[in-house]
DRENSEPA-137291 format. One record per atom (N, C-alpha, C): residue number from 1; residue in three letters; atom name; x, y, z. Coordinates in nm, 4 decimals, always signed. Atoms other than C-alpha are relative to their C-alpha. Example, Ala and Ser with C-alpha at 12.3 -4.5 7.8 and 13.67 -1.06 7.14 Angstrom:
BEGIN
+-----+--------+-------+----------+----------+----------+
: num : residu : atome :       px :       py :       pz :
+-----+--------+-------+----------+----------+----------+
:   1 :    ALA :     N :  +0.0890 :  -0.1190 :  +0.0000 :
:   1 :    ALA :    CA :  +1.2300 :  -0.4500 :  +0.7800 :
:   1 :    ALA :     C :  +0.0900 :  +0.1200 :  +0.0000 :
:   2 :    SER :     N :  -0.0820 :  -0.1190 :  -0.0060 :
:   2 :    SER :    CA :  +1.3670 :  -0.1060 :  +0.7140 :
:   2 :    SER :     C :  -0.0770 :  +0.1090 :  +0.0730 :
+-----+--------+-------+----------+----------+----------+
END
This chain:
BEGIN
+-----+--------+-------+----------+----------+----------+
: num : residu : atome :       px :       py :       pz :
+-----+--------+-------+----------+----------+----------+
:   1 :    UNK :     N :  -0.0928 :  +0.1105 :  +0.0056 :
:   1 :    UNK :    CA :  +5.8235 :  +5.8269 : +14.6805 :
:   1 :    UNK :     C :  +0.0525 :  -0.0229 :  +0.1398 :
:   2 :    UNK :     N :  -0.0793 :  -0.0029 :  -0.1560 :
:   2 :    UNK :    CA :  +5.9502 :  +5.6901 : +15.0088 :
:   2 :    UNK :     C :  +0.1275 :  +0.0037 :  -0.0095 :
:   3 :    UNK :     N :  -0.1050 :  -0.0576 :  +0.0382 :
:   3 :    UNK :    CA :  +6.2592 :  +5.8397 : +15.1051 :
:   3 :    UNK :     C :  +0.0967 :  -0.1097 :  +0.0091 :
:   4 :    UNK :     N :  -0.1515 :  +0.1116 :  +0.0263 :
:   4 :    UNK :    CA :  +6.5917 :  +5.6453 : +15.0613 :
:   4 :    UNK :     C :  -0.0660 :  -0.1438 :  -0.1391 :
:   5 :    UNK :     N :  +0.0197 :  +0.1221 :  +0.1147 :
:   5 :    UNK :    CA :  +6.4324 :  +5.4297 : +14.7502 :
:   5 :    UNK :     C :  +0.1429 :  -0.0196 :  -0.0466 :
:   6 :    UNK :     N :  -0.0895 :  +0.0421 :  +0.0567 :
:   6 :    UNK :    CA :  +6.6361 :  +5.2074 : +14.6006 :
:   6 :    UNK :     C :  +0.0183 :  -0.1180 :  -0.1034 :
:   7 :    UNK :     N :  +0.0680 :  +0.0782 :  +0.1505 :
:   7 :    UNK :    CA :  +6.6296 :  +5.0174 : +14.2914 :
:   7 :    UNK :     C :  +0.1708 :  -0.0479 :  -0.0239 :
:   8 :    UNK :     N :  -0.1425 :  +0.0862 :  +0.0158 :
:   8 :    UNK :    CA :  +6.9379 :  +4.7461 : +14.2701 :
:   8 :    UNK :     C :  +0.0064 :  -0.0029 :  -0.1487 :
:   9 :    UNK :     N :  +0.0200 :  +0.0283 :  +0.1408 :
:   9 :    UNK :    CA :  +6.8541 :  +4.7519 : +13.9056 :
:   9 :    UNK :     C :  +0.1069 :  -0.0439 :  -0.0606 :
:  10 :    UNK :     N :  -0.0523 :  +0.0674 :  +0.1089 :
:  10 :    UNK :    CA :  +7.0829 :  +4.6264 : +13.6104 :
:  10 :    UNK :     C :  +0.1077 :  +0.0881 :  -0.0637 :
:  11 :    UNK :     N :  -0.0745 :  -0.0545 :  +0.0989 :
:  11 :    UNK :    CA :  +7.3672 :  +4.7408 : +13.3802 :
:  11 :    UNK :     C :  +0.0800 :  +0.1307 :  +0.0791 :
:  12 :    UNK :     N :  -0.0702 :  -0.1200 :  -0.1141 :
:  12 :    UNK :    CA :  +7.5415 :  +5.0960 : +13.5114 :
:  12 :    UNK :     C :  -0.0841 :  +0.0562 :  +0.0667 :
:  13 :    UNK :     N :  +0.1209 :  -0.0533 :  -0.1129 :
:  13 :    UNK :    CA :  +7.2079 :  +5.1712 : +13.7887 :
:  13 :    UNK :     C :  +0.0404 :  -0.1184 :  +0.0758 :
:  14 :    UNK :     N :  -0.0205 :  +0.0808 :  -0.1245 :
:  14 :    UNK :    CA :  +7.3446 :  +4.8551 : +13.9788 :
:  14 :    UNK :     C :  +0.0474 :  +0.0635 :  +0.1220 :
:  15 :    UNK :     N :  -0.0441 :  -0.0508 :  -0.1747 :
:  15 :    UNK :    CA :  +7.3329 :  +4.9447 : +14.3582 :
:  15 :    UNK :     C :  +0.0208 :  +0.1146 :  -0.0187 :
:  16 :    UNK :     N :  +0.0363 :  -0.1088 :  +0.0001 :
:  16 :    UNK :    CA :  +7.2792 :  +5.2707 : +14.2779 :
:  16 :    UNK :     C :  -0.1229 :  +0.0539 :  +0.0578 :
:  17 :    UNK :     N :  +0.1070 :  -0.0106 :  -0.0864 :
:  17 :    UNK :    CA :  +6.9890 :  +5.4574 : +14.4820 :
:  17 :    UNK :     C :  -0.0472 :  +0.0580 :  -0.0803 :
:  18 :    UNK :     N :  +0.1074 :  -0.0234 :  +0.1001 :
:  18 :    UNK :    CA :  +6.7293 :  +5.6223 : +14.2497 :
:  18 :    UNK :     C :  -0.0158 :  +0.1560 :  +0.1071 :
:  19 :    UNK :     N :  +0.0612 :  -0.1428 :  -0.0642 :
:  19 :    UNK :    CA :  +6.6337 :  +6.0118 : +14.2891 :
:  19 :    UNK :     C :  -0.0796 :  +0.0164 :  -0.0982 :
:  20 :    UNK :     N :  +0.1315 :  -0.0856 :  +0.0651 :
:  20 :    UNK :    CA :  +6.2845 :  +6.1621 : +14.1855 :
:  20 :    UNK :     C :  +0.0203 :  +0.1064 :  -0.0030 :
:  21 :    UNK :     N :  -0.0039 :  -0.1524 :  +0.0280 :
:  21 :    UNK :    CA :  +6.2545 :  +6.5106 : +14.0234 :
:  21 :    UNK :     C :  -0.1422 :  -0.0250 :  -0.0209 :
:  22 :    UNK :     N :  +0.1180 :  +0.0014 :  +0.0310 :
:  22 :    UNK :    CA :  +5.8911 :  +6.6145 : +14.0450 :
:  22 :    UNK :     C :  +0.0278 :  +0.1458 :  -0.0429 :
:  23 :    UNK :     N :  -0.0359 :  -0.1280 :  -0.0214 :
:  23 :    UNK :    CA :  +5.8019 :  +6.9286 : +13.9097 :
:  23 :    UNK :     C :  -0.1814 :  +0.0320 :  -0.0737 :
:  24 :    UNK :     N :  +0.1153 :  -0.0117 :  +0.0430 :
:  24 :    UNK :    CA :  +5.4707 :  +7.0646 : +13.8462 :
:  24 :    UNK :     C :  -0.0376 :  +0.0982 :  -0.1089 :
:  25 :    UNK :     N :  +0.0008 :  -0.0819 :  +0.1397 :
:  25 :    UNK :    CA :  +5.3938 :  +7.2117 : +13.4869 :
:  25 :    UNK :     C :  -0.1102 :  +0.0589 :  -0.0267 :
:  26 :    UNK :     N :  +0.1116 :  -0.1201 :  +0.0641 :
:  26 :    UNK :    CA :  +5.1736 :  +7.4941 : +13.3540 :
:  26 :    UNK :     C :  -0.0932 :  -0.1093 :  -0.1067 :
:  27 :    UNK :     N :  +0.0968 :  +0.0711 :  +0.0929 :
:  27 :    UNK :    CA :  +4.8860 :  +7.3197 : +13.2053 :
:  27 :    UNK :     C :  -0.0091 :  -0.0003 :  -0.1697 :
:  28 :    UNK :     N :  +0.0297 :  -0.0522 :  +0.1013 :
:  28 :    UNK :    CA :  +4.7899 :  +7.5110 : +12.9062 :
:  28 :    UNK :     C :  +0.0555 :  -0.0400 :  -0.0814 :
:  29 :    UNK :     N :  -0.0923 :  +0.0263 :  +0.0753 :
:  29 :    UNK :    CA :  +5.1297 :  +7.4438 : +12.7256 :
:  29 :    UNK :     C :  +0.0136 :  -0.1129 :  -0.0480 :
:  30 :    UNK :     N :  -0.0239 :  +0.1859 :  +0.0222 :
:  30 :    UNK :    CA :  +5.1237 :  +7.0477 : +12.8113 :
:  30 :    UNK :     C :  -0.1385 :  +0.0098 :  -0.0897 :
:  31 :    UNK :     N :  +0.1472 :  +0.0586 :  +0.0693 :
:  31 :    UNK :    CA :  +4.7725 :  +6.9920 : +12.6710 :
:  31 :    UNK :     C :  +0.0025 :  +0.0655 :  -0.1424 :
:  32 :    UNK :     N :  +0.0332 :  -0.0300 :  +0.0746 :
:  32 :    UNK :    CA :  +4.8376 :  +7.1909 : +12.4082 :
:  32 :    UNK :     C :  +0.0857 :  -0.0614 :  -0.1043 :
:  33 :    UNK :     N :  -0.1059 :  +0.0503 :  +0.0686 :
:  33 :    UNK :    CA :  +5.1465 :  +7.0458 : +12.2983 :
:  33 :    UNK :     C :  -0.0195 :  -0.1589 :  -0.0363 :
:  34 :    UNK :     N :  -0.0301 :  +0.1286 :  -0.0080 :
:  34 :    UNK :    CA :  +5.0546 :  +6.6889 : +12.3867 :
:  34 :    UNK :     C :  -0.1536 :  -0.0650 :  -0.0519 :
:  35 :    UNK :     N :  +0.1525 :  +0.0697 :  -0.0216 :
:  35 :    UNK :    CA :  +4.6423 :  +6.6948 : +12.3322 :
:  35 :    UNK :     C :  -0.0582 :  -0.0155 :  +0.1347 :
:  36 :    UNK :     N :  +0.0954 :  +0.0311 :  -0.1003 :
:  36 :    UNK :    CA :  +4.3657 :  +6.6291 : +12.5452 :
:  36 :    UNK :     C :  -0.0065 :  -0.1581 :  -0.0011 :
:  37 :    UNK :     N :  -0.0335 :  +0.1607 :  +0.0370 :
:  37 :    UNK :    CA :  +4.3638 :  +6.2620 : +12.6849 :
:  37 :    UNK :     C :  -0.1469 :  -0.0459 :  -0.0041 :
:  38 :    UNK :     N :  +0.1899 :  +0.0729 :  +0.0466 :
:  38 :    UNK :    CA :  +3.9912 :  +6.0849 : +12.5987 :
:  38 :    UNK :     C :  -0.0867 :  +0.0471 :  +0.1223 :
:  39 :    UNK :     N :  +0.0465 :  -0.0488 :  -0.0817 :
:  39 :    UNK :    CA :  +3.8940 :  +6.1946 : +12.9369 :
:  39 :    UNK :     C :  +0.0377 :  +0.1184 :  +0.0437 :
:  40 :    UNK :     N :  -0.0629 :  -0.0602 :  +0.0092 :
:  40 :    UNK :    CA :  +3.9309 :  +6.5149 : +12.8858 :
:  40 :    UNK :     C :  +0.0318 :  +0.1479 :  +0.1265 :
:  41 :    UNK :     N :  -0.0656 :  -0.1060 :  -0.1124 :
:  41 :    UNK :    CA :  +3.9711 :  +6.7418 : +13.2237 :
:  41 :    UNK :     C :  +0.1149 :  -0.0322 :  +0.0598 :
:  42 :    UNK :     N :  -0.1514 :  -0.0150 :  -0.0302 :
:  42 :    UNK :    CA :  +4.3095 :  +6.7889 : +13.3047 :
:  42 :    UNK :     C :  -0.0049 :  +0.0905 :  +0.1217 :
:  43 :    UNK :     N :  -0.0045 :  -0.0785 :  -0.1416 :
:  43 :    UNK :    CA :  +4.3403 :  +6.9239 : +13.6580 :
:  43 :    UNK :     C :  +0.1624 :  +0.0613 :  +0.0330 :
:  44 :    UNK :     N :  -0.1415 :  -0.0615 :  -0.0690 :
:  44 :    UNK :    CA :  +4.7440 :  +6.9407 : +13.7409 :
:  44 :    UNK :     C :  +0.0569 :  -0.1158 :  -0.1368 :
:  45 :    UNK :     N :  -0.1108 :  +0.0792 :  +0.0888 :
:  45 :    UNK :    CA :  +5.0449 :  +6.8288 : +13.4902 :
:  45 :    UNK :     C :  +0.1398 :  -0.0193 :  +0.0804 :
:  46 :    UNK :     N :  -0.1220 :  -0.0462 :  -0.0584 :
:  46 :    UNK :    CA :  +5.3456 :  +6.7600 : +13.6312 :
:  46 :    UNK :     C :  +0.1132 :  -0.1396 :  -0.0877 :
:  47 :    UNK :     N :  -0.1130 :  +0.0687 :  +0.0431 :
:  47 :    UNK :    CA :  +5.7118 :  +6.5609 : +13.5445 :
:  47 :    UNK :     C :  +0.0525 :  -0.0555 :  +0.0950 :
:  48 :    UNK :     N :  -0.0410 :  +0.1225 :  -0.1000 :
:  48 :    UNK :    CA :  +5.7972 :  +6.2861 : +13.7449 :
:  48 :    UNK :     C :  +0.1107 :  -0.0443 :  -0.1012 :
:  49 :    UNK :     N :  -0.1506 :  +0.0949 :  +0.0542 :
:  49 :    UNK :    CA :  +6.1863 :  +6.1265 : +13.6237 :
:  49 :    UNK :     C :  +0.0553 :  -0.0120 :  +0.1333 :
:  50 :    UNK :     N :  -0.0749 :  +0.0649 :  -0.0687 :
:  50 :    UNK :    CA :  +6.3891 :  +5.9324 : +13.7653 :
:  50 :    UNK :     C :  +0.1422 :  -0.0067 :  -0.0033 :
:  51 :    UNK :     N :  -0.1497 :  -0.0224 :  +0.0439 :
:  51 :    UNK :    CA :  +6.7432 :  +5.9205 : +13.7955 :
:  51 :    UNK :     C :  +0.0965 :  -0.0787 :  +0.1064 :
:  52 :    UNK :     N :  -0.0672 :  +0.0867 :  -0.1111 :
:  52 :    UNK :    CA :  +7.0678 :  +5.7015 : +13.9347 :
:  52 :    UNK :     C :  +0.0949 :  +0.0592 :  -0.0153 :
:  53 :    UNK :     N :  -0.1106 :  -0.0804 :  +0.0361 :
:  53 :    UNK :    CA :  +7.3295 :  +5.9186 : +13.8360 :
:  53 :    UNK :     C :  -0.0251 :  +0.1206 :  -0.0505 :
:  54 :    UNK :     N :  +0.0562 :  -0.1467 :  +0.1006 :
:  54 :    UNK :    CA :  +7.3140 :  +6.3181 : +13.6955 :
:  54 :    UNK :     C :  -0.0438 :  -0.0614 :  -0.1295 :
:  55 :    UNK :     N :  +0.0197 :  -0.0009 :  +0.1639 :
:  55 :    UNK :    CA :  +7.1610 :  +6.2931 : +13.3651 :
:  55 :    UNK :     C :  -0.0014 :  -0.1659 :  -0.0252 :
:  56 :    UNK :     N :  +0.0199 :  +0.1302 :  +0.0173 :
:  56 :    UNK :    CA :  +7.1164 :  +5.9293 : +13.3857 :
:  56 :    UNK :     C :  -0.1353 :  -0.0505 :  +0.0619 :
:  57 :    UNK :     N :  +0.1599 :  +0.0120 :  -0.0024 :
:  57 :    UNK :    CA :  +6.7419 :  +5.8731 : +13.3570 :
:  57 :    UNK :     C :  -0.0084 :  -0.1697 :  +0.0276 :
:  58 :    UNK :     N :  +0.0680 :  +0.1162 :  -0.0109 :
:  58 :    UNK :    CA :  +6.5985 :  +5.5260 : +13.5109 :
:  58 :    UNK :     C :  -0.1252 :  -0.0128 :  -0.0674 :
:  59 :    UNK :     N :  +0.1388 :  +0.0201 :  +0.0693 :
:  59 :    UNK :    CA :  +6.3231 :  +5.3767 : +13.3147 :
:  59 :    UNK :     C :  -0.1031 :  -0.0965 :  +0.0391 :
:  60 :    UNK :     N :  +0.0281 :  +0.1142 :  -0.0675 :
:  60 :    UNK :    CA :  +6.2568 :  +5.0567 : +13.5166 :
:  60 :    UNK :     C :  +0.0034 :  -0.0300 :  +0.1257 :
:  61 :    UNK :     N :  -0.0544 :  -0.0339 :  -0.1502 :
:  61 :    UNK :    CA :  +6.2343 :  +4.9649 : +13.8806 :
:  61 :    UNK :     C :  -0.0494 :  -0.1547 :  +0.0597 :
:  62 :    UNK :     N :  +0.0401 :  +0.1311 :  -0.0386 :
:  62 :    UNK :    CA :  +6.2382 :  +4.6070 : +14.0533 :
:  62 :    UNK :     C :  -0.0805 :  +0.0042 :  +0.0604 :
:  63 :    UNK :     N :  +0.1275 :  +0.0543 :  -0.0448 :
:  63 :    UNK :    CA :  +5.9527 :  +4.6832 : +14.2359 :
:  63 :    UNK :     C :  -0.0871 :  +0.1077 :  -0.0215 :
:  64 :    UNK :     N :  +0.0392 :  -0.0915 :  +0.0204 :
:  64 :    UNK :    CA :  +5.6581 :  +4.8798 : +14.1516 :
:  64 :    UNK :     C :  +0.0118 :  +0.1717 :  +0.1232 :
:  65 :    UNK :     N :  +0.0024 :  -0.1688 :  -0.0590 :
:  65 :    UNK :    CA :  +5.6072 :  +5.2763 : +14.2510 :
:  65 :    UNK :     C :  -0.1487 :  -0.0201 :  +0.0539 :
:  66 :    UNK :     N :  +0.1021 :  -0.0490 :  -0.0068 :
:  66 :    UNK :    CA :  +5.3469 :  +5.4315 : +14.4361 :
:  66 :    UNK :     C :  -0.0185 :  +0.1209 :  +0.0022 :
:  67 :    UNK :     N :  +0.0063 :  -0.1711 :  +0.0011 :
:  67 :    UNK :    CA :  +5.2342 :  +5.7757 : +14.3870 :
:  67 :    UNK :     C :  -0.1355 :  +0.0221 :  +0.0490 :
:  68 :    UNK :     N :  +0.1042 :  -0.0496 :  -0.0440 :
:  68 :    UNK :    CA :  +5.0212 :  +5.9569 : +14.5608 :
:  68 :    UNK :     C :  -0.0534 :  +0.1503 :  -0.0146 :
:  69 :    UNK :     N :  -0.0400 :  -0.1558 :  +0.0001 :
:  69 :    UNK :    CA :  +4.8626 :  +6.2752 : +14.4786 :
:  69 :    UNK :     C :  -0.1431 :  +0.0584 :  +0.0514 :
:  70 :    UNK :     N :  +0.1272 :  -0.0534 :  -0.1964 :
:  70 :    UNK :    CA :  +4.6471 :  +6.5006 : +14.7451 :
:  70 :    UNK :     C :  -0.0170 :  +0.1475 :  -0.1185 :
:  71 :    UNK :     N :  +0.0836 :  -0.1214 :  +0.0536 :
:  71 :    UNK :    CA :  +4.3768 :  +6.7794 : +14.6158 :
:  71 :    UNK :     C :  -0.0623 :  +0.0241 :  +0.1135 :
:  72 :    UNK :     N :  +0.1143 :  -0.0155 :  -0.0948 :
:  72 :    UNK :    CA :  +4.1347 :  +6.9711 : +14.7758 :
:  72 :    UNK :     C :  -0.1315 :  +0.0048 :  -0.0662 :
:  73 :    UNK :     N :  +0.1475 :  +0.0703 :  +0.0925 :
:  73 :    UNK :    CA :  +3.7838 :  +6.9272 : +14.7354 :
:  73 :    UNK :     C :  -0.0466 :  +0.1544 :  -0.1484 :
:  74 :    UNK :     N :  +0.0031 :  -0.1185 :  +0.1480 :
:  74 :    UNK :    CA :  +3.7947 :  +7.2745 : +14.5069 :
:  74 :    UNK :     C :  +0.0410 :  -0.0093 :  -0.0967 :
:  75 :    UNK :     N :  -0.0396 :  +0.0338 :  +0.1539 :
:  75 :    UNK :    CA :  +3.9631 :  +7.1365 : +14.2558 :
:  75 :    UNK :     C :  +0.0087 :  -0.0772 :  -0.1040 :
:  76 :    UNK :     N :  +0.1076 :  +0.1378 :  +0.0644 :
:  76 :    UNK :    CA :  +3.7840 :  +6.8358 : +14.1990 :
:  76 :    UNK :     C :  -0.1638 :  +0.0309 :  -0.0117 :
:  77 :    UNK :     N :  +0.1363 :  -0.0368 :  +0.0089 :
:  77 :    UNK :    CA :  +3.4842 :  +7.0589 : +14.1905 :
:  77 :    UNK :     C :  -0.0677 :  -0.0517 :  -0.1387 :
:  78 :    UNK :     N :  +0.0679 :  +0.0428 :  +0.1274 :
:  78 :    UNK :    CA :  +3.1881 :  +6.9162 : +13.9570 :
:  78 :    UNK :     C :  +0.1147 :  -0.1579 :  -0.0763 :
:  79 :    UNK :     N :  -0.0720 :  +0.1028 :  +0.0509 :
:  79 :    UNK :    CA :  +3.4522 :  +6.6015 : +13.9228 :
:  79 :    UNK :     C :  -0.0403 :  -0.1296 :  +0.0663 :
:  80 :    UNK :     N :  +0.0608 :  +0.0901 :  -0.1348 :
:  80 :    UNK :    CA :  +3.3053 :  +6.2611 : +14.0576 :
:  80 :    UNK :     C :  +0.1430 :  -0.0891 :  +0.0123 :
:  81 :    UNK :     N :  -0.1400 :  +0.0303 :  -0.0456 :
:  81 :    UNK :    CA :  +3.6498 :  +6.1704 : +14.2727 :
:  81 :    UNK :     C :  +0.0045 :  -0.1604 :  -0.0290 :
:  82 :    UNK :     N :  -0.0278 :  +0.1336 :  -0.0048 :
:  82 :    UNK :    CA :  +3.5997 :  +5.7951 : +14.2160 :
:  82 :    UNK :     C :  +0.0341 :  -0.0459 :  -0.1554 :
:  83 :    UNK :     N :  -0.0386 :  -0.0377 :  +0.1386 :
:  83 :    UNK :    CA :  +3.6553 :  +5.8615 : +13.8348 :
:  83 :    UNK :     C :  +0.1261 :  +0.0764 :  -0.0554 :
:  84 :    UNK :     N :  -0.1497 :  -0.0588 :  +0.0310 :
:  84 :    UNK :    CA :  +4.0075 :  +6.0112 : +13.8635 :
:  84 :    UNK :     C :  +0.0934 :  -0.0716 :  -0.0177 :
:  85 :    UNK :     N :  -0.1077 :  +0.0615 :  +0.0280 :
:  85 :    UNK :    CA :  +4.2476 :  +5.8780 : +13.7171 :
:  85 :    UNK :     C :  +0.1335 :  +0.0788 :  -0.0552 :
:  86 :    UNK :     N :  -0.0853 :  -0.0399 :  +0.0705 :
:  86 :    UNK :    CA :  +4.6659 :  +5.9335 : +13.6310 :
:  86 :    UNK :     C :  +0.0073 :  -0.0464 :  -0.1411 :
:  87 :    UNK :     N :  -0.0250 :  +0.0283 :  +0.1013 :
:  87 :    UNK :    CA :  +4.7499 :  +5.9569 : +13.2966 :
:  87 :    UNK :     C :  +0.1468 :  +0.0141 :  -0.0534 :
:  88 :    UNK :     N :  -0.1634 :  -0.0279 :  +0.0432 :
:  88 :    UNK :    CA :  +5.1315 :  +5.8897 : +13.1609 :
:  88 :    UNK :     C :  -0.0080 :  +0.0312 :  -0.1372 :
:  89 :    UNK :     N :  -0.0982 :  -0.0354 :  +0.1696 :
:  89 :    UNK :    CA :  +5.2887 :  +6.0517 : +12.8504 :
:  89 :    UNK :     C :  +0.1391 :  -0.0367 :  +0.0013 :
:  90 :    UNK :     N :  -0.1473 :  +0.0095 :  +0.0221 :
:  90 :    UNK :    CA :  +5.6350 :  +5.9308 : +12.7557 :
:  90 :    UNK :     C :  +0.0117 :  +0.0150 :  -0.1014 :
+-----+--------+-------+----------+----------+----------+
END
């Protein structure tokens, strides 16, 4: 996320600045809890939220996100990299 985002958004997030919690989750547990998604190798899980206040989760953002996420070539082994895609659960 680039740093100082800020999302003028609506209702009590007006002019409020937006903070990301990433956090990267044990595989095994998510997939097992949530399924396998149709394409089914799962490499890394993690939890991306948002937030404009403690405990006040953003769900929306006036302009899109970009995320970026960096591997090495070992862990895209046997994976053809132009076939990777994120997948959201909410």
């Amino acid at each position: 996320m680039p740093a100082g985002y800020f999302d003028s958004g609506t209702g009590s997030c007006a002019g409020v600045g937006t903070y990301f919690q990433l956090r990267l989750l044990a595989k095994t547990p998510v997939v097992a809890t949530l399924g396998t998604p149709a394409k089914p190798q799962v490499v890394r899980t993690y939890d991306l939220s948002a937030y404009c206040r403690e405990n006040e989760r953003v769900h929306q953002f006036d302009k899109p996100l970009k995320i970026f996420v960096y591997y090495s070539d070992s862990e895209i082994a046997g994976l053809e990299e132009s076939q990777l895609e994120i997948f959201r659960y909410d």
